[in-house]
N, C-alpha and C positions, 0 to 999 in steps of 0.2 A: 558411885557404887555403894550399896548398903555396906554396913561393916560385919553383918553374920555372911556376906559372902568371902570378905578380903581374910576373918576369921575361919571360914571352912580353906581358904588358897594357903594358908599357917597352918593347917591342923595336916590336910594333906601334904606338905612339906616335911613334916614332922615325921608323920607317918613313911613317906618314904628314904629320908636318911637311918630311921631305924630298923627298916626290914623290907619294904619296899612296897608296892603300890598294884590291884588289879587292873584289869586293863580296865573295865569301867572306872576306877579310878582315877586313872592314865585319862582316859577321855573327859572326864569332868573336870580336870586339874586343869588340862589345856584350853577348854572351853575359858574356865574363870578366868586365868591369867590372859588372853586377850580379852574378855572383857574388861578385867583391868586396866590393860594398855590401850584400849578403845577409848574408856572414861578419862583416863591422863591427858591423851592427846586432845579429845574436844574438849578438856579442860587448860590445856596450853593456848591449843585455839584461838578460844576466845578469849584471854589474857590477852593476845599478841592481837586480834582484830580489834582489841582498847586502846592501842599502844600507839603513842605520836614520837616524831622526832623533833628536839627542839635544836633549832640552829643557835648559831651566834648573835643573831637579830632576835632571837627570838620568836621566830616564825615558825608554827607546827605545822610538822605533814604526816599524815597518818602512815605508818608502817605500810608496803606493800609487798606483797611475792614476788620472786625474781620472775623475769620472766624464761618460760621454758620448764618451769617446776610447777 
């Protein structure tokens, strides 16, 4: 996520602890903040589809999803 948007999701924060927020505002704050959380998570993602388990042998196995999730 660029940082003039994570800066506009701060600025609208701001903005509504000190007096509160329109409702286009309201709609744009909640837009950013799941793109935020969009970008995090496919940013965990692929962290986690890097990810091996090493045994005690020494043998990797690539992390997998449980099954049913």
């Amino acid at each position: 996520m660029e940082q003039s948007k994570i800066d506009r999701i701060n600025e609208l924060a701001r903005k509504n602890r000190a007096g509160g927020l329109t409702e286009d505002e309201l709609k744009e704050r909640e837009a950013l903040r799941w793109e935020y959380i969009d970008s995090v998570v496919g940013s965990l993602r692929g962290q986690l589809d890097n990810t091996y388990i090493v045994d005690g042998k020494g043998n990797k196995t690539k992390l997998r999803r449980k099954e049913g999730k």
